[in-house]
C-alpha positions as CSV (number, residue, x, y, z in Angstrom):
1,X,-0.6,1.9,6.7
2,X,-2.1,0.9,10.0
3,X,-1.8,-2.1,12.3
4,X,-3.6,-4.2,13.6
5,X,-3.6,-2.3,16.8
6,X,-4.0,1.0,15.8
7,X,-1.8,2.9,18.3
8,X,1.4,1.3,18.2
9,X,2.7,3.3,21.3
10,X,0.6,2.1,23.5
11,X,-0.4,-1.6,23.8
12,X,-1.9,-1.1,27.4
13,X,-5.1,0.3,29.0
14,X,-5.4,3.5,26.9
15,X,-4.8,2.0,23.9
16,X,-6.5,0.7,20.9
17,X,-7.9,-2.6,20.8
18,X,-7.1,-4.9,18.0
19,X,-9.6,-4.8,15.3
20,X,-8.9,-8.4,14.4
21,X,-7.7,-10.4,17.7
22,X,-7.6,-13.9,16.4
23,X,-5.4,-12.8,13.4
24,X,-2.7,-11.5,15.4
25,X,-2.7,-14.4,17.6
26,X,-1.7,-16.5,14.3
27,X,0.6,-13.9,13.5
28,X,2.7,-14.3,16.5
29,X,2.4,-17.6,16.6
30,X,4.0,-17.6,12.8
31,X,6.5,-14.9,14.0
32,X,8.2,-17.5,16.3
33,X,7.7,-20.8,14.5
34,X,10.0,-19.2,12.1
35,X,12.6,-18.2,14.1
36,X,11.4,-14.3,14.7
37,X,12.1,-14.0,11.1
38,X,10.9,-10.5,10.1
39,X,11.8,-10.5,6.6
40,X,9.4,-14.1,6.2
41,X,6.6,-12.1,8.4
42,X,6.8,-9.1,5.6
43,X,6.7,-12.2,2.8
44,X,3.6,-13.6,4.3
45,X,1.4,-10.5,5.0
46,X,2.8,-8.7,1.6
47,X,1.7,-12.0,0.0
48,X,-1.7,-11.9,1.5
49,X,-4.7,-11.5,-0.7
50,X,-6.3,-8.8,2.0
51,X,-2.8,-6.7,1.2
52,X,-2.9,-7.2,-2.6
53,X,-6.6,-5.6,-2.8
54,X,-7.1,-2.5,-4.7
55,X,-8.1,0.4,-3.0
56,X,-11.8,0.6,-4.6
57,X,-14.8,0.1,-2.3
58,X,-18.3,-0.7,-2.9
59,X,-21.1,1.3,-1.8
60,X,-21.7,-1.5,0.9
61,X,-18.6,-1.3,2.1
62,X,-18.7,2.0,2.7
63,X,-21.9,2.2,4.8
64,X,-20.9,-1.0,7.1
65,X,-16.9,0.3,7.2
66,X,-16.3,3.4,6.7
67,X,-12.9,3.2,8.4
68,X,-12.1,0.6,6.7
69,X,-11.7,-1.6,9.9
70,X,-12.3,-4.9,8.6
71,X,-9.9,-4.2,5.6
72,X,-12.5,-4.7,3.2
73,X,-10.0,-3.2,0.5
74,X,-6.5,-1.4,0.1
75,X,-6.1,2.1,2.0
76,X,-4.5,4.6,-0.6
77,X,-1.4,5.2,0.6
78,X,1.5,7.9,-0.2
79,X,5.0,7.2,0.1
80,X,7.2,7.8,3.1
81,X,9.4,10.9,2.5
82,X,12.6,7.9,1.7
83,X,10.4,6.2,-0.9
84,X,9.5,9.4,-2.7
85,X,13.8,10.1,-2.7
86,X,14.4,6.4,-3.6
87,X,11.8,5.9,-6.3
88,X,12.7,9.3,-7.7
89,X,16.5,7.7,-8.2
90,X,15.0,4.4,-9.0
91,X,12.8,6.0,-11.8
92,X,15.9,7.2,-13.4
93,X,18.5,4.5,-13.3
94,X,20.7,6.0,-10.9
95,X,19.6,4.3,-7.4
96,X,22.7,2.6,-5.8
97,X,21.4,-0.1,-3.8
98,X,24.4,-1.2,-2.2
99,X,24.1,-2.1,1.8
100,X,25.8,-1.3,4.9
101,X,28.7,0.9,6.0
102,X,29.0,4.4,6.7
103,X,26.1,7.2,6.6
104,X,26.3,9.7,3.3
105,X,25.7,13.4,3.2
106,X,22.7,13.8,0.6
107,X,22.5,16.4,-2.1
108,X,22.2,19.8,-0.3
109,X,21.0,23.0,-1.5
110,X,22.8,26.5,-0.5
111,X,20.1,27.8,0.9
112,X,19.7,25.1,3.5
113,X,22.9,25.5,4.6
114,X,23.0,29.2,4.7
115,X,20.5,28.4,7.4
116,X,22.7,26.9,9.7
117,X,25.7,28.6,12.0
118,X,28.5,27.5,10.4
119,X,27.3,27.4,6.8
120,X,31.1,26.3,5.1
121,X,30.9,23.1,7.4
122,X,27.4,22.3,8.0
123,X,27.6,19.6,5.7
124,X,29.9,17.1,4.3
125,X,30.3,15.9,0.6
126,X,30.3,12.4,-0.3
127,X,31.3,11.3,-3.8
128,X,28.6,11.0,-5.8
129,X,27.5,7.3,-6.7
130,X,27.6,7.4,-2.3
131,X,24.9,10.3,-2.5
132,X,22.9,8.3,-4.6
133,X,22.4,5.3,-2.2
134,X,19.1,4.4,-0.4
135,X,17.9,7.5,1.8
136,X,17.7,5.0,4.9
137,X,21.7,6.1,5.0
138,X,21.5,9.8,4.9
139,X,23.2,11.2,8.0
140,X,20.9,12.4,10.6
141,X,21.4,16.2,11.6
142,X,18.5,17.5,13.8
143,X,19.4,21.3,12.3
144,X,19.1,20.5,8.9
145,X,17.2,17.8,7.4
146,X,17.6,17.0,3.7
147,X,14.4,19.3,2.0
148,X,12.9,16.7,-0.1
149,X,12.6,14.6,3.4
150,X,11.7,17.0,5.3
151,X,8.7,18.9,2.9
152,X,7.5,14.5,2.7
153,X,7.2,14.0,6.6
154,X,10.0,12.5,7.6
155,X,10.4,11.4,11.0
156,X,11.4,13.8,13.9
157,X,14.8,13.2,15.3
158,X,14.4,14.8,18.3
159,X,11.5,12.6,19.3
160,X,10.2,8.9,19.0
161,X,8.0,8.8,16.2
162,X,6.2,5.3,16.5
163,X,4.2,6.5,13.1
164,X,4.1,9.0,10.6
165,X,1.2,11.6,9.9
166,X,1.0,12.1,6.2
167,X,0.4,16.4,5.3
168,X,-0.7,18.0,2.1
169,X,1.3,21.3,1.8
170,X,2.4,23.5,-0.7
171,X,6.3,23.0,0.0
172,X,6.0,19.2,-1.4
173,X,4.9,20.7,-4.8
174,X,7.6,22.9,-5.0
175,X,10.1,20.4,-3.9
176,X,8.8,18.2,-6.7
177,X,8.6,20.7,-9.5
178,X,11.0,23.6,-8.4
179,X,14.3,21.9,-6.3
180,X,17.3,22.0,-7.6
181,X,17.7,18.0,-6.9
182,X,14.5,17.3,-8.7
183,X,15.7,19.2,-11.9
184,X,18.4,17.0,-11.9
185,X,17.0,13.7,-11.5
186,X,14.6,15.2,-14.3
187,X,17.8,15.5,-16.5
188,X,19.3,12.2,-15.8
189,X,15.5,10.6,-15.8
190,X,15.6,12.3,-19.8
191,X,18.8,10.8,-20.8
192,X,17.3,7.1,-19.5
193,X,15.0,7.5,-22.3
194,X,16.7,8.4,-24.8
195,X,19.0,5.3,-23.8
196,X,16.3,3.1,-23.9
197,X,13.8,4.0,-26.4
198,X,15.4,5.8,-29.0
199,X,14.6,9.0,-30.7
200,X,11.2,9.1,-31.1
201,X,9.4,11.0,-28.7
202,X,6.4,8.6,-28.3
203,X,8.5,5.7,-27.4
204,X,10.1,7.6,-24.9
205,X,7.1,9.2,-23.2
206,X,6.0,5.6,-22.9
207,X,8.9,4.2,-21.6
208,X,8.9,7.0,-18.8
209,X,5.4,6.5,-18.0
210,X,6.2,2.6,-17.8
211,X,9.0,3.3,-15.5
212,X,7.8,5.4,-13.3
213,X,3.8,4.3,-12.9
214,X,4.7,0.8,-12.4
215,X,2.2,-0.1,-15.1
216,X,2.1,0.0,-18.9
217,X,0.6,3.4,-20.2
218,X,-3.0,3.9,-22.3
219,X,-2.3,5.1,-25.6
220,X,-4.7,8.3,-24.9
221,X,-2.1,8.8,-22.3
222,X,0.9,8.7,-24.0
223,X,-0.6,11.3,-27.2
224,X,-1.6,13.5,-24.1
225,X,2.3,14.1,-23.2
226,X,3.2,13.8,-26.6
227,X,0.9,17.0,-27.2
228,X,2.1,19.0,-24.1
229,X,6.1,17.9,-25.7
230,X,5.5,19.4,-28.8
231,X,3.7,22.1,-27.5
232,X,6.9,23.3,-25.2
233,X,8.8,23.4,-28.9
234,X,6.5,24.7,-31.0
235,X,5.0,27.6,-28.6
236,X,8.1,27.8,-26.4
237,X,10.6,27.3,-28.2
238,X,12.4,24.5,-26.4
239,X,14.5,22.2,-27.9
240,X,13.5,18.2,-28.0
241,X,15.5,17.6,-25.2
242,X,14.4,20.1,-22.7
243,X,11.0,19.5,-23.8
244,X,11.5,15.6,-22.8
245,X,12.9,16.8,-19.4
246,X,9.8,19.0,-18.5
247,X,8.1,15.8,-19.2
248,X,9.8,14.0,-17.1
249,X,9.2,16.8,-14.1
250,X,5.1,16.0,-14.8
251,X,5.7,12.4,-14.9
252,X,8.1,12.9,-11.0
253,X,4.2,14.8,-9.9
254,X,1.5,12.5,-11.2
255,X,-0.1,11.7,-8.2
256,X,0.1,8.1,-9.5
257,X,3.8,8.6,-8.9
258,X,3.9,8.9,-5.0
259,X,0.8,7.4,-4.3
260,X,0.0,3.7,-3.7
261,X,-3.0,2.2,-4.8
């Protein structure tokens, strides 16, 4: 989440020196022995053993490095505000991953576009396998910004934005547990489950823990939803299906979820 050189605007006299000067010497040197390949630049650092670290420190660390400086482990990271959307489709099955072509008009609730002059043409419709493609291909409108993208610190159109500040605000919670777009992937997430694990609720729970935690789930774990599942029918009074689908909307805000660690 931070370069070498720390302020990526300014390489000059005001700037930030690099914390590690002999490293991205050899960088650059790599950068144009192969051809300004970027892609083979992103293999070689993302297969680094300094960028595979986990995000633990020791006490030692800690006292010498407290800024983590000499990248003596992983710095937590949470997902850009496109991740979040992607991994959110991803998690569910739906993500279209197809490349190129034109930009598509994302999911768009009525009261964002009651917000705008011309509500009835604010916004396009595309059809909806487009709306489900990679966020990178949204359309860019600097008077109304996609929610979800906008409550996750997305960039600012109307200036250049050479990095992002991550915030903590209440308005990312409520995207994730209240938005009409999240409810949905919730749904769809729900029937992915059922598709793949069958009818029994523990295999399911699993399986969406699985998919969207990147890792295999703790038994204690998956009793702990189980629990809260049952709990939503017997005290509730939900049926087995909207029950799964409220688990689903805890699995989409597990911190594990859109954090990297």
């Amino acid at each position: 989440g931070r370069g070498i050189v720390s302020t990526p605007s300014d390489f000059g006299e005001f700037g930030q020196r690099p914390t590690h000067p002999e490293l991205l010497e050899w960088l650059s040197g790599e950068l144009v022995a192969n051809d300004w390949s970027l892609k083979e630049m992103h293999r070689r650092i993302m297969s680094s053993s300094t960028y595979r670290m986990s995000s633990r420190r020791g006490a030692a660390a800690a006292e010498r490095d407290a800024e983590n400086y000499l990248l003596s482990h992983f710095e937590l990271r949470r997902l850009g505000a496109e991740e979040v959307r992607d991994s959110i489709l991803a998690t569910n099955g739906t993500l279209n991953r197809q490349m190129f072509g034109p930009s598509i008009y994302s999911m768009m609730p009525q009261e964002a576009l009651d917000t705008a002059s011309r509500p009835d043409n604010a916004w396009g419709r595309s059809p909806e396998d487009q709306v489900r493609r990679r966020s990178i291909y949204i359309k860019v409108k600097r008077s109304l910004t996609t929610p979800l993208l906008a409550a996750f610190d997305v960039a600012d159109t109307d200036q250049s934005c050479p990095e992002r500040f991550v915030t903590n605000q209440p308005a990312q919670a409520l995207a994730l547990l209240n938005s009409e777009f999240i409810h949905k992937q919730a749904r769809l997430f729900a029937d992915r489950l059922v598709k793949d694990a069958g009818a029994r609720l523990e295999d399911q729970i699993r399986r969406g823990l699985h998919l969207a935690l990147g890792r295999e789930p703790e038994e204690s774990e998956v009793l702990l939803h189980a629990s809260f599942a049952t709990s939503l029918e017997s005290e509730h009074g939900l049926s087995p299906q909207e029950a799964l689908i409220d688990f689903c909307l805890v699995a989409y805000n597990l911190n594990e979820f859109v954090y990297v660690d």
